[in-house]
LUMMAR-820198 format. One record per atom (N, C-alpha, C, O): residue number from 1; residue in one letter; y, z negated, x negated; chain; atom name. Coordinates in steps of 0.2 Angstrom, whole numbers, plus 2048, in hexadecimal, padded with zeros to 3 digits. Example, Ala and Ser with C-alpha at 12.3 -4.5 7.8 and 13.67 -1.06 7.14 Angstrom:
<rec dokol="1" logu="A" py="7E4" pz="7D9" px="7BE" bamar="A" dodren="N"/>
<rec dokol="1" logu="A" py="7EA" pz="7D9" px="7C2" bamar="A" dodren="CA"/>
<rec dokol="1" logu="A" py="7F0" pz="7D9" px="7BE" bamar="A" dodren="C"/>
<rec dokol="1" logu="A" py="7EF" pz="7D6" px="7B9" bamar="A" dodren="O"/>
<rec dokol="2" logu="S" py="7F5" pz="7DD" px="7C0" bamar="A" dodren="N"/>
<rec dokol="2" logu="S" py="7FB" pz="7DC" px="7BC" bamar="A" dodren="CA"/>
<rec dokol="2" logu="S" py="800" pz="7D9" px="7C0" bamar="A" dodren="C"/>
<rec dokol="2" logu="S" py="806" pz="7D8" px="7BD" bamar="A" dodren="O"/>
END
This chain:
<rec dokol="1" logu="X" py="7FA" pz="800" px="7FC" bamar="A" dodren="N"/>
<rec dokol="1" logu="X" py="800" pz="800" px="800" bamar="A" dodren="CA"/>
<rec dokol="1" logu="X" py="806" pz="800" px="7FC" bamar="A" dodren="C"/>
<rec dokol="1" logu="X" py="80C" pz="801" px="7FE" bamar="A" dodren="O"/>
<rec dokol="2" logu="X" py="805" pz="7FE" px="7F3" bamar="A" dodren="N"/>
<rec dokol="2" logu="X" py="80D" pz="7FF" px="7F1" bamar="A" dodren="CA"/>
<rec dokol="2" logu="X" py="809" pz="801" px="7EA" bamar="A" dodren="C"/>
<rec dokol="2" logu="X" py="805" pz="7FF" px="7E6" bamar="A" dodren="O"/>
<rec dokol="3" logu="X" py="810" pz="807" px="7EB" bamar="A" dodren="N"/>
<rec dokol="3" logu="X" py="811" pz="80C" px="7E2" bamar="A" dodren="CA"/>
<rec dokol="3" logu="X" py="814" pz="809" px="7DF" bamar="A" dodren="C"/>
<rec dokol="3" logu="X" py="819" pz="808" px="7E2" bamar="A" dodren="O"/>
<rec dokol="4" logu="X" py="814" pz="805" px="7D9" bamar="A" dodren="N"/>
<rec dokol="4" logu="X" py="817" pz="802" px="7D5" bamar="A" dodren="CA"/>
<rec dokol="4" logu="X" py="815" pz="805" px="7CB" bamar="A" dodren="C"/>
<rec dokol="4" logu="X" py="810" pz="804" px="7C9" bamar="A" dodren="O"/>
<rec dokol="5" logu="X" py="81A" pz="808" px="7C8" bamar="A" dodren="N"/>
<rec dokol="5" logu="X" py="818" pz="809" px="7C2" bamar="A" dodren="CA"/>
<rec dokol="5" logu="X" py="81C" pz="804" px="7BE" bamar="A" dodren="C"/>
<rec dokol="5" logu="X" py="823" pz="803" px="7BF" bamar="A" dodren="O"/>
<rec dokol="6" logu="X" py="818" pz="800" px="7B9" bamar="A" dodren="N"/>
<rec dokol="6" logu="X" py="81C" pz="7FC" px="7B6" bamar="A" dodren="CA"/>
<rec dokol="6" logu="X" py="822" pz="801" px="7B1" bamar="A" dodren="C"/>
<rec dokol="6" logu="X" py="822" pz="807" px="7AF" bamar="A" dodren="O"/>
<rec dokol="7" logu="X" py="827" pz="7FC" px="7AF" bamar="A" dodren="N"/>
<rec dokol="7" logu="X" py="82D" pz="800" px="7AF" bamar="A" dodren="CA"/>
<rec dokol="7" logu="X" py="82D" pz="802" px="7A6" bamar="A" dodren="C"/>
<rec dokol="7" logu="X" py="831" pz="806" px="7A3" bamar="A" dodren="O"/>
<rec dokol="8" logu="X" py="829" pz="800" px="7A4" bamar="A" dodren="N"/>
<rec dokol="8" logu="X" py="827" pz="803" px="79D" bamar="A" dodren="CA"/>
<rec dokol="8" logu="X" py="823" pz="80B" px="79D" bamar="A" dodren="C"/>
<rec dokol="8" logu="X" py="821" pz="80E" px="798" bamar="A" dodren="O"/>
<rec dokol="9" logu="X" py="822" pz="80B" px="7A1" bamar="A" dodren="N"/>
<rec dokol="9" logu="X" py="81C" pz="810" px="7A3" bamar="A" dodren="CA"/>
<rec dokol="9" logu="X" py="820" pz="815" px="7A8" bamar="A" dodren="C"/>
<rec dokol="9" logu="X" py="81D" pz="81A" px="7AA" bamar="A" dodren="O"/>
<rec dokol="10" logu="X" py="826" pz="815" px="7A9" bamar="A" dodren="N"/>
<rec dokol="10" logu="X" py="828" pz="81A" px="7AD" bamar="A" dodren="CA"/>
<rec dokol="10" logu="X" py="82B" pz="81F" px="7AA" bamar="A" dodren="C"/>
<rec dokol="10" logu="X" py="82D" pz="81D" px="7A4" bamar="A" dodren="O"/>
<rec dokol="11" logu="X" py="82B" pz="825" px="7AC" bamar="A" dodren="N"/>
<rec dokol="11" logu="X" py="82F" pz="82A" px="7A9" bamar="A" dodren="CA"/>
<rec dokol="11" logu="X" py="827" pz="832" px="7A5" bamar="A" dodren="C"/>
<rec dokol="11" logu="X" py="827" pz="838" px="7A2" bamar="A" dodren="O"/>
<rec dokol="12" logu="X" py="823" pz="82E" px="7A6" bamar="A" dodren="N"/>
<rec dokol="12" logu="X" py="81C" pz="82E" px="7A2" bamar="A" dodren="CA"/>
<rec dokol="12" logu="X" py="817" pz="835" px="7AA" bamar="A" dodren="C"/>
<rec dokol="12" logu="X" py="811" pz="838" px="7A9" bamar="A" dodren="O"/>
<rec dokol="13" logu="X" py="81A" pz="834" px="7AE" bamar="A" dodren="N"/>
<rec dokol="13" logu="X" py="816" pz="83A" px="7B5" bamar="A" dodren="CA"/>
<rec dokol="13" logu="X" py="813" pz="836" px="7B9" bamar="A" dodren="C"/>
<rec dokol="13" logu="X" py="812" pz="837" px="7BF" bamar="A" dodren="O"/>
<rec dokol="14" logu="X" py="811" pz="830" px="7B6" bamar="A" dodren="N"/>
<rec dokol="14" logu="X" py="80C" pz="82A" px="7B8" bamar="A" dodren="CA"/>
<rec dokol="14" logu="X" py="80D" pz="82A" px="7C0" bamar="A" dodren="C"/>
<rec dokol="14" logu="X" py="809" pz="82D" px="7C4" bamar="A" dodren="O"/>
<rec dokol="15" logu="X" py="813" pz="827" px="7C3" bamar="A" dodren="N"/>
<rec dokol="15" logu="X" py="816" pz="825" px="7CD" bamar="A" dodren="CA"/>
<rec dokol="15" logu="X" py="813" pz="82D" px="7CE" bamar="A" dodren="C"/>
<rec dokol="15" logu="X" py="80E" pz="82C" px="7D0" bamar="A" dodren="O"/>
<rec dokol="16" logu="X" py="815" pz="832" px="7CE" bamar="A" dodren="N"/>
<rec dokol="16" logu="X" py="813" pz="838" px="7CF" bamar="A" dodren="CA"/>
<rec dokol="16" logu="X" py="80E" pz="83A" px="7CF" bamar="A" dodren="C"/>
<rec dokol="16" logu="X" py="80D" pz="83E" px="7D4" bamar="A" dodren="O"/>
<rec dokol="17" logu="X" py="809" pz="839" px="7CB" bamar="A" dodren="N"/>
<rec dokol="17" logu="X" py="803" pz="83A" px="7CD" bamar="A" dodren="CA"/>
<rec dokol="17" logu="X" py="7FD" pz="834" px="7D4" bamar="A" dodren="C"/>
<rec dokol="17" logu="X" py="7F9" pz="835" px="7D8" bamar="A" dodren="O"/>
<rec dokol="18" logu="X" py="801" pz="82F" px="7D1" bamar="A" dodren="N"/>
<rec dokol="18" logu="X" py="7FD" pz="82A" px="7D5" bamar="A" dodren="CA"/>
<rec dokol="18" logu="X" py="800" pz="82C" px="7DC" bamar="A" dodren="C"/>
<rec dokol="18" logu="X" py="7FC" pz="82B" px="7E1" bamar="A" dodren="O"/>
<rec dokol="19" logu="X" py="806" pz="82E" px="7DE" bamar="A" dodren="N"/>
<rec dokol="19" logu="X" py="808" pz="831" px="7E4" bamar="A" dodren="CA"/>
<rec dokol="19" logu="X" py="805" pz="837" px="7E8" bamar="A" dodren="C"/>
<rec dokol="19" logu="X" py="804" pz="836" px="7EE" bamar="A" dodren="O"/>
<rec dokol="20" logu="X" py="804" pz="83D" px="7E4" bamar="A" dodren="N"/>
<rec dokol="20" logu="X" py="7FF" pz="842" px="7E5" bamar="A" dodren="CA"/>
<rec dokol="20" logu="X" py="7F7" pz="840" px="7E7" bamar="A" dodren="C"/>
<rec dokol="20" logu="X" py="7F3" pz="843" px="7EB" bamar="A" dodren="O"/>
<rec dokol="21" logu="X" py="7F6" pz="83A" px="7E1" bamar="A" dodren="N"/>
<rec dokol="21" logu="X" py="7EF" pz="837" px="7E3" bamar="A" dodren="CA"/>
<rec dokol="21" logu="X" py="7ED" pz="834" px="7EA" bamar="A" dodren="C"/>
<rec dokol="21" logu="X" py="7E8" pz="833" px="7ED" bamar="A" dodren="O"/>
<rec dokol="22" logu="X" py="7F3" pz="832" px="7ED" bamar="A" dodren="N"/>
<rec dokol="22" logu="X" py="7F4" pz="82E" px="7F3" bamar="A" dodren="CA"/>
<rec dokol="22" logu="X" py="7F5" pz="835" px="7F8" bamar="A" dodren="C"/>
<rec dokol="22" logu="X" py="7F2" pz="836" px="7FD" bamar="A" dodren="O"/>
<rec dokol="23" logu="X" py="7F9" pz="838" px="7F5" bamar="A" dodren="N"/>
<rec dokol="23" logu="X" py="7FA" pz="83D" px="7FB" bamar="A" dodren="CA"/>
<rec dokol="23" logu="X" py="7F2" pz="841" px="7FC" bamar="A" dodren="C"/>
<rec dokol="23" logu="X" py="7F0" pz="842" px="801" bamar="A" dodren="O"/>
<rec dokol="24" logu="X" py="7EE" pz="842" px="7F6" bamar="A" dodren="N"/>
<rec dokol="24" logu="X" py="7E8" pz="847" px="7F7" bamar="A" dodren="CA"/>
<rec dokol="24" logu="X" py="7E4" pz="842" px="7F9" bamar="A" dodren="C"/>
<rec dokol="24" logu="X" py="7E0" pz="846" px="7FC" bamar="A" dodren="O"/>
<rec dokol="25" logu="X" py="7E2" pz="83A" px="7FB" bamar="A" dodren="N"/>
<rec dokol="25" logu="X" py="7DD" pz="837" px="7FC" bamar="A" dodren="CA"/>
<rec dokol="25" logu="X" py="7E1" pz="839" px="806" bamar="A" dodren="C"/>
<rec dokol="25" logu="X" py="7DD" pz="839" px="80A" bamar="A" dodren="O"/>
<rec dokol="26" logu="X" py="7E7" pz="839" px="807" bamar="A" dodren="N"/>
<rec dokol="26" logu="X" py="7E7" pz="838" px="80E" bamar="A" dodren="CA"/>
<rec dokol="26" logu="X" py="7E7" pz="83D" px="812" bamar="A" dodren="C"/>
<rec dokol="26" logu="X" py="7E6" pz="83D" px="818" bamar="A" dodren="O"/>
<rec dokol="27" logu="X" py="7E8" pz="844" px="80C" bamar="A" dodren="N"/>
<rec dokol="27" logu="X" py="7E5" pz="84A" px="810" bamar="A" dodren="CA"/>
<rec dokol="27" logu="X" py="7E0" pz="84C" px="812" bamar="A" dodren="C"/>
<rec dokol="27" logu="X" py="7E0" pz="850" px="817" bamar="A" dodren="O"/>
<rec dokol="28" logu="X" py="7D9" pz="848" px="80F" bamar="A" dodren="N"/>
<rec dokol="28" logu="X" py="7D4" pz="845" px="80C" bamar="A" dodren="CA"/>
<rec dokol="28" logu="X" py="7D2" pz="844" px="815" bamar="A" dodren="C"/>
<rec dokol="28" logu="X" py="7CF" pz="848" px="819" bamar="A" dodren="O"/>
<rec dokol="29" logu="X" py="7D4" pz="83E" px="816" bamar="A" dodren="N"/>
<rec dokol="29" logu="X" py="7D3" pz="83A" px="81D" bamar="A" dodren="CA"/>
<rec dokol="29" logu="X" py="7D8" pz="83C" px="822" bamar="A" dodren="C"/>
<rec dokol="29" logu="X" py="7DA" pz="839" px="827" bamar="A" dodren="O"/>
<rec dokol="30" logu="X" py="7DB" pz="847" px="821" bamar="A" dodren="N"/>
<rec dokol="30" logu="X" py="7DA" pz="848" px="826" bamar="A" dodren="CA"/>
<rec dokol="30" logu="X" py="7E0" pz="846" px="829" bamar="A" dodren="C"/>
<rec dokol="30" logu="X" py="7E0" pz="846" px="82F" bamar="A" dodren="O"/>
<rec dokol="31" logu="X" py="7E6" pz="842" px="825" bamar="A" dodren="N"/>
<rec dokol="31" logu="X" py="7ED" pz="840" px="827" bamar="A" dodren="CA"/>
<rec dokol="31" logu="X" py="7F0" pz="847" px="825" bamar="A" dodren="C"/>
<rec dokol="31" logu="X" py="7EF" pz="84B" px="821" bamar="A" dodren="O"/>
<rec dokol="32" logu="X" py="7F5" pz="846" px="82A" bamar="A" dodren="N"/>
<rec dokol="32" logu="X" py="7FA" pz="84E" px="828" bamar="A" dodren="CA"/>
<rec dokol="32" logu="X" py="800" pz="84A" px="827" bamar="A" dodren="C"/>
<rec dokol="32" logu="X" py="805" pz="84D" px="828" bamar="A" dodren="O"/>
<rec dokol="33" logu="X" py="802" pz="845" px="825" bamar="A" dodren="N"/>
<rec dokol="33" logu="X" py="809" pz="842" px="825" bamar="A" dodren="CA"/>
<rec dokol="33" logu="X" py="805" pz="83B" px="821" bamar="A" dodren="C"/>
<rec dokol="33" logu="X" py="800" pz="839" px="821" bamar="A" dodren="O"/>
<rec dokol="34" logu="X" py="80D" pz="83A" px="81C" bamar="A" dodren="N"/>
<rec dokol="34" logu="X" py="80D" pz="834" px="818" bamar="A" dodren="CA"/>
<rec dokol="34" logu="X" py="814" pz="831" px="817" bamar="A" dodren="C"/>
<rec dokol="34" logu="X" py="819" pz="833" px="813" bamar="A" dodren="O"/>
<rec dokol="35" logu="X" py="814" pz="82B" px="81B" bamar="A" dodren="N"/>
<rec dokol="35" logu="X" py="81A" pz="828" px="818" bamar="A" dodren="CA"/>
<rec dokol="35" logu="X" py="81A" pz="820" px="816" bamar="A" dodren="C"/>
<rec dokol="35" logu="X" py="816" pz="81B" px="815" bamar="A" dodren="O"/>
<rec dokol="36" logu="X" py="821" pz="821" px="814" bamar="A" dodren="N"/>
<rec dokol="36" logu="X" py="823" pz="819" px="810" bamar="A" dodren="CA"/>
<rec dokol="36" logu="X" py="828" pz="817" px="812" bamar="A" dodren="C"/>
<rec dokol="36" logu="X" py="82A" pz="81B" px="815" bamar="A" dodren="O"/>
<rec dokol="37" logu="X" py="82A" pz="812" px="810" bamar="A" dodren="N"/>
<rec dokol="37" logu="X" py="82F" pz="80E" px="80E" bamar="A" dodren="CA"/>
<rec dokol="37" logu="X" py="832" pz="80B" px="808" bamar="A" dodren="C"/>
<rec dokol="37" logu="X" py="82E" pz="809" px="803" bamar="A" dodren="O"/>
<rec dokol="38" logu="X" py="838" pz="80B" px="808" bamar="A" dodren="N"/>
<rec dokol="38" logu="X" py="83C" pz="80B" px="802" bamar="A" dodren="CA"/>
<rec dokol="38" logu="X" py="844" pz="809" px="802" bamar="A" dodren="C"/>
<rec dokol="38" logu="X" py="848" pz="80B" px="806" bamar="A" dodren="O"/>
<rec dokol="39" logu="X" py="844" pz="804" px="7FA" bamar="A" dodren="N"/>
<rec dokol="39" logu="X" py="84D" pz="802" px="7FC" bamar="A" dodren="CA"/>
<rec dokol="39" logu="X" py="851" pz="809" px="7FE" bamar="A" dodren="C"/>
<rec dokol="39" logu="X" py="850" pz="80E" px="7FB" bamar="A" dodren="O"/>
<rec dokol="40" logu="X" py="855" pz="808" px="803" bamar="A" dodren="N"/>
<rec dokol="40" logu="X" py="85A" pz="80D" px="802" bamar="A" dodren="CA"/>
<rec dokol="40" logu="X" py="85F" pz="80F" px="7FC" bamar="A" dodren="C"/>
<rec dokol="40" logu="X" py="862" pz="814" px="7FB" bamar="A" dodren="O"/>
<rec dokol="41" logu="X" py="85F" pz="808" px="7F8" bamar="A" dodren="N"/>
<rec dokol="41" logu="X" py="864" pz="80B" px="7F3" bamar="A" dodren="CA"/>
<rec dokol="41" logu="X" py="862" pz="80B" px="7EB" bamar="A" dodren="C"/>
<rec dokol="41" logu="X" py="865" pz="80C" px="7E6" bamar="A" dodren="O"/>
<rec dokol="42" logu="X" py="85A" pz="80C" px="7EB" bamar="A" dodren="N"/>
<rec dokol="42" logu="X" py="857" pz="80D" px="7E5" bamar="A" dodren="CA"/>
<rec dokol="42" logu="X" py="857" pz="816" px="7E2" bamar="A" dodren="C"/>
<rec dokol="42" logu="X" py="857" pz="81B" px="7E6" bamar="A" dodren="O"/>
<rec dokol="43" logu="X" py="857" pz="814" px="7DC" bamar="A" dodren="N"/>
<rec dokol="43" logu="X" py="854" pz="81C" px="7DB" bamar="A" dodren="CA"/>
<rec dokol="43" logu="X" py="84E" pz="81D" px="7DB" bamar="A" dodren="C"/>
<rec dokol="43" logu="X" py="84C" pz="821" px="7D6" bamar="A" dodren="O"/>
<rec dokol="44" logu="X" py="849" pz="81B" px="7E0" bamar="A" dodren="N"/>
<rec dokol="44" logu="X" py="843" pz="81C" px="7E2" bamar="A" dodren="CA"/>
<rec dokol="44" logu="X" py="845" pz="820" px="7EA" bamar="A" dodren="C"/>
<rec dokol="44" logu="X" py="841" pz="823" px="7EE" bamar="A" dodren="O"/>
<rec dokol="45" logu="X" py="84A" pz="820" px="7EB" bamar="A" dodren="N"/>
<rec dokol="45" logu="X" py="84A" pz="824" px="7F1" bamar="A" dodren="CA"/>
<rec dokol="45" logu="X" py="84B" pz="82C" px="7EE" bamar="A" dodren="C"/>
<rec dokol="45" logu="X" py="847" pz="831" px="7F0" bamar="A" dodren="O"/>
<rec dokol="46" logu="X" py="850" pz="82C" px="7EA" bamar="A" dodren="N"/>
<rec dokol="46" logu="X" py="84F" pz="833" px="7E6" bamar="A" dodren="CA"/>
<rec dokol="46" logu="X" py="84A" pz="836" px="7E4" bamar="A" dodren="C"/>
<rec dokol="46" logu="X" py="848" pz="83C" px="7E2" bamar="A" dodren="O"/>
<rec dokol="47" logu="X" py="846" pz="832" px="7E4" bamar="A" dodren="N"/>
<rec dokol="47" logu="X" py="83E" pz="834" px="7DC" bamar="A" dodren="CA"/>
<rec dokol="47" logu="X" py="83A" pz="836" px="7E4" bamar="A" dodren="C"/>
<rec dokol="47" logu="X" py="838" pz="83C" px="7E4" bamar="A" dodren="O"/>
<rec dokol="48" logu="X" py="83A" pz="833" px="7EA" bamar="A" dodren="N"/>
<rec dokol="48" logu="X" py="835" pz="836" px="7EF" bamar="A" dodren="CA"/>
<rec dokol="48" logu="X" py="839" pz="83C" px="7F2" bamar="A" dodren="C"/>
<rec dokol="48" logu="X" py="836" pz="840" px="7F5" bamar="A" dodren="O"/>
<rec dokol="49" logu="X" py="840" pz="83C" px="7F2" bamar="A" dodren="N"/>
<rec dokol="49" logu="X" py="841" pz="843" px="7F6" bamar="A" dodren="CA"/>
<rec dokol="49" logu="X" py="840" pz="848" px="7F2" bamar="A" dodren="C"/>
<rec dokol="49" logu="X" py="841" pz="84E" px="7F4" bamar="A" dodren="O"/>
<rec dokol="50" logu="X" py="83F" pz="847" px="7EB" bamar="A" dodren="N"/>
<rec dokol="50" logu="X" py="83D" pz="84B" px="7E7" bamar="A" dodren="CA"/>
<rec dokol="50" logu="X" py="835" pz="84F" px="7E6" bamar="A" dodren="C"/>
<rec dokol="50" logu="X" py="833" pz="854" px="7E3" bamar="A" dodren="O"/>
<rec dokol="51" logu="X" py="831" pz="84B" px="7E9" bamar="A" dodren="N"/>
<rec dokol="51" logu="X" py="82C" pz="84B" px="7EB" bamar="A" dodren="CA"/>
<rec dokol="51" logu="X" py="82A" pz="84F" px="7F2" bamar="A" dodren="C"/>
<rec dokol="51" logu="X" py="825" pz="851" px="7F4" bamar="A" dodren="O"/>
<rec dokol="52" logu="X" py="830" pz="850" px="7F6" bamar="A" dodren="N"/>
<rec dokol="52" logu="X" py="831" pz="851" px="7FD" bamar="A" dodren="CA"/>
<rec dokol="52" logu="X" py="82F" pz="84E" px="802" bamar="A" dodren="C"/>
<rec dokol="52" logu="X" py="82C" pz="850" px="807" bamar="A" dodren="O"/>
<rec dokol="53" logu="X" py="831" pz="847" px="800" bamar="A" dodren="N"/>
<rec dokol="53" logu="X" py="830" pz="843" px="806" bamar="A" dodren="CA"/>
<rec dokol="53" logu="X" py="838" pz="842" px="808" bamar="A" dodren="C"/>
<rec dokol="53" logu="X" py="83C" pz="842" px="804" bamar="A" dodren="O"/>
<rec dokol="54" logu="X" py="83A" pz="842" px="810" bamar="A" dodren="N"/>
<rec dokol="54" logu="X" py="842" pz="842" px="814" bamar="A" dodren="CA"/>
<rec dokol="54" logu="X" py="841" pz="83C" px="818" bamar="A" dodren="C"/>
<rec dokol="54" logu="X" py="83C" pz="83A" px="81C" bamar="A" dodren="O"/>
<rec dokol="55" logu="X" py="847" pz="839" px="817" bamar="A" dodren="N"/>
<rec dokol="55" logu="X" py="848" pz="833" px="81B" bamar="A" dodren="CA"/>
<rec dokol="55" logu="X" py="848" pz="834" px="822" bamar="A" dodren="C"/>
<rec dokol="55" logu="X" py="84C" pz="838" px="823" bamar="A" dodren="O"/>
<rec dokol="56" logu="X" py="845" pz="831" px="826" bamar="A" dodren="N"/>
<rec dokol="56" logu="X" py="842" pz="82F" px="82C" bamar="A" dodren="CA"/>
<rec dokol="56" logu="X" py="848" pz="829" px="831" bamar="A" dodren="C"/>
<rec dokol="56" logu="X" py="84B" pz="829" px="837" bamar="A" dodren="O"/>
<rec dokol="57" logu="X" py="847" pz="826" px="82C" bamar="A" dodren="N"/>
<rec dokol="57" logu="X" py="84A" pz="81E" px="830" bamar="A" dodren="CA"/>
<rec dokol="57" logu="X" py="84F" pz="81C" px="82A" bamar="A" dodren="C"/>
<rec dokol="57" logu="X" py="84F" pz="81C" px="824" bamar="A" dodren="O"/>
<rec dokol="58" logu="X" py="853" pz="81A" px="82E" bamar="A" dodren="N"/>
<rec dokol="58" logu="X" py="859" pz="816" px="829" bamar="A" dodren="CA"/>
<rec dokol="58" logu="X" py="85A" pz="810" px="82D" bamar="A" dodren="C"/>
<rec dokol="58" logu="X" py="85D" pz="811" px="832" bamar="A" dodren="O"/>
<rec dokol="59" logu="X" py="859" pz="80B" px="82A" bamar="A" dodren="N"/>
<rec dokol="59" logu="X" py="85D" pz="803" px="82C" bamar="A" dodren="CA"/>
<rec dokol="59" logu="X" py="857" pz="800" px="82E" bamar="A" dodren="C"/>
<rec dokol="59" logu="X" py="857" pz="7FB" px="831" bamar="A" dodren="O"/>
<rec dokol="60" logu="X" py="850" pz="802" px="82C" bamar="A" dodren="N"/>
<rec dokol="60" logu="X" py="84B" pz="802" px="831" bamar="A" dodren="CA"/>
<rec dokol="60" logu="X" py="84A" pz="7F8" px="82E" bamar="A" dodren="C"/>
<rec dokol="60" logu="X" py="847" pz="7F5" px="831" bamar="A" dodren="O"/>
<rec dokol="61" logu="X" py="84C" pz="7F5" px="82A" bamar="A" dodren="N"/>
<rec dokol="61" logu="X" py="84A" pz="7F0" px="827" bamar="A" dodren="CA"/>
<rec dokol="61" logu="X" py="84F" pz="7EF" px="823" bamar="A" dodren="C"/>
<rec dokol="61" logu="X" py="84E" pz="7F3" px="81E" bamar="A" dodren="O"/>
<rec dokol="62" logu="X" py="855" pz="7EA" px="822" bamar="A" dodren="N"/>
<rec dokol="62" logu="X" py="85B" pz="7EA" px="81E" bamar="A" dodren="CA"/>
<rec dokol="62" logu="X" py="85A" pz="7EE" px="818" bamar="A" dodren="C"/>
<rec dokol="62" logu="X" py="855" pz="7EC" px="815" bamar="A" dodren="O"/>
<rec dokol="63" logu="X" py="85E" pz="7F2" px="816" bamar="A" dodren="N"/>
<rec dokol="63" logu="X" py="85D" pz="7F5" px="80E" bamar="A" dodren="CA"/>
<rec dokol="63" logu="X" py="856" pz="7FB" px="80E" bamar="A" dodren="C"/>
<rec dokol="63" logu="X" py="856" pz="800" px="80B" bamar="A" dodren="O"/>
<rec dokol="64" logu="X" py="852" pz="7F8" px="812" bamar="A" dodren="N"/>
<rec dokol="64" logu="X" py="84E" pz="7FE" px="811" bamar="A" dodren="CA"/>
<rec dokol="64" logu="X" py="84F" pz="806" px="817" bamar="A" dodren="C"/>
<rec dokol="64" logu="X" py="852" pz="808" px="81C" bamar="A" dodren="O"/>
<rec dokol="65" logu="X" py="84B" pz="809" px="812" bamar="A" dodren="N"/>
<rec dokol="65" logu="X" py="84A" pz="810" px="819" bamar="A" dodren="CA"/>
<rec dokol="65" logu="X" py="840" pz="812" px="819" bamar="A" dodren="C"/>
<rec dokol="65" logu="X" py="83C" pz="80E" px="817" bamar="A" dodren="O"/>
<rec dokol="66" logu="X" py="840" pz="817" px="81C" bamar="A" dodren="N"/>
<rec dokol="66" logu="X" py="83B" pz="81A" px="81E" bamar="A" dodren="CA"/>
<rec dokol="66" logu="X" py="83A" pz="821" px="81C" bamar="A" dodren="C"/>
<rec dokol="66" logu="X" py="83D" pz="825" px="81F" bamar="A" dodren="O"/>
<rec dokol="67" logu="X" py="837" pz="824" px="818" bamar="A" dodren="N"/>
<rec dokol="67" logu="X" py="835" pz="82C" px="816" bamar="A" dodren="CA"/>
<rec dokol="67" logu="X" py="830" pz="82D" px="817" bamar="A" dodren="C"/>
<rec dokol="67" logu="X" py="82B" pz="82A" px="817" bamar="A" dodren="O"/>
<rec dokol="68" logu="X" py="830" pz="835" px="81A" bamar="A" dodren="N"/>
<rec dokol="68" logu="X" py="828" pz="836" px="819" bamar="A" dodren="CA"/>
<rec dokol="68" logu="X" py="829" pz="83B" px="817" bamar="A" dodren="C"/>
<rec dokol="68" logu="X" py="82E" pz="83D" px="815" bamar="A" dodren="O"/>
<rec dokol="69" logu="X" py="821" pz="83F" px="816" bamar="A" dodren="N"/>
<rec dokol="69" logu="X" py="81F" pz="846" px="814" bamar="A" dodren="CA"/>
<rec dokol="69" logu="X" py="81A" pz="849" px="818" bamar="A" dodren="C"/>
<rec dokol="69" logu="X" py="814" pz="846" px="817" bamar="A" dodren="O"/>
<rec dokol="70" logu="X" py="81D" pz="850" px="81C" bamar="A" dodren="N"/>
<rec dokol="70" logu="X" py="818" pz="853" px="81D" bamar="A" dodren="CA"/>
<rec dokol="70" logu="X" py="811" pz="855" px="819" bamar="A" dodren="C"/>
<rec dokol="70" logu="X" py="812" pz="859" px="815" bamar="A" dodren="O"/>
<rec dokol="71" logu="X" py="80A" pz="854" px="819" bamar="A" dodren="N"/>
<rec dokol="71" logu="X" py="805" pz="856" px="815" bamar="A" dodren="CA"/>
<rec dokol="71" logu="X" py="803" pz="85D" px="815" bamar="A" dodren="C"/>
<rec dokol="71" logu="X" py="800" pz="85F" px="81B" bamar="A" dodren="O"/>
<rec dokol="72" logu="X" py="803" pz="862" px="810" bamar="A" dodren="N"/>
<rec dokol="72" logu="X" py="801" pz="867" px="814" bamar="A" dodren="CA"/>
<rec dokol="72" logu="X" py="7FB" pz="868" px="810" bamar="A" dodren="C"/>
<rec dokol="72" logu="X" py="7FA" pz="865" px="80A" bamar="A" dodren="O"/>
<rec dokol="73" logu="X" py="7F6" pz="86D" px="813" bamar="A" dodren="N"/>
<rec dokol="73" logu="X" py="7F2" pz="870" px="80D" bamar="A" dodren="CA"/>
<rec dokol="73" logu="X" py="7F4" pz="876" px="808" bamar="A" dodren="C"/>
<rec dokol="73" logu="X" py="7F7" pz="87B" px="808" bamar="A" dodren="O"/>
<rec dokol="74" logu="X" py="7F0" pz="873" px="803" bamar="A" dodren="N"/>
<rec dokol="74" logu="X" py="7F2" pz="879" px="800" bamar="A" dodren="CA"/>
<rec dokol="74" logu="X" py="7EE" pz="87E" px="7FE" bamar="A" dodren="C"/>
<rec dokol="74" logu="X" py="7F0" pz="883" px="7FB" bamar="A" dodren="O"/>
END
C-alpha cells in the first residue's frame, strides 16, 4: 500500500520501476485503473504526473489529493 524509496537511493530508476511493477501486478488482476494518494505540495506529485497519473480529487484529506491512472494494455 506505500511506495517509499529511501532517499539515498533516489534518483537511481528504483520508485519507477517498483511503480510499473505495481501497475503490471494490477493489470495482472484484471484492474483497468490505479490510484493513490499523495501530499499536494510534494514533488511526488510531479514524479506521478510524469508517470501519467492526473489528479482526481483535491482537498480530499487536508494537504493531500488523489491521482490515478488509466491502465491500458500494451
Amino acid at each position: 500500500s506505500t511506495l517509499i524509496v529511501n532517499e539515498s537511493s533516489r534518483q537511481h530508476g528504483i520508485g519507477k520501476q517498483l511503480l510499473h511493477a505495481a501497475e503490471l501486478i494490477a493489470k495482472r488482476k484484471c484492474c483497468n485503473r490505479l490510484s493513490l494518494q499523495v501530499e499536494n505540495n510534494s514533488w511526488k506529485k510531479e514524479w506521478y504526473k510524469r508517470e501519467g497519473y492526473d489528479v482526481i480529487a483535491d482537498g480530499y484529506d487536508e494537504g493531500m489529493i488523489i491521482m490515478s491512472k488509466e491502465l491500458k494494455e500494451d
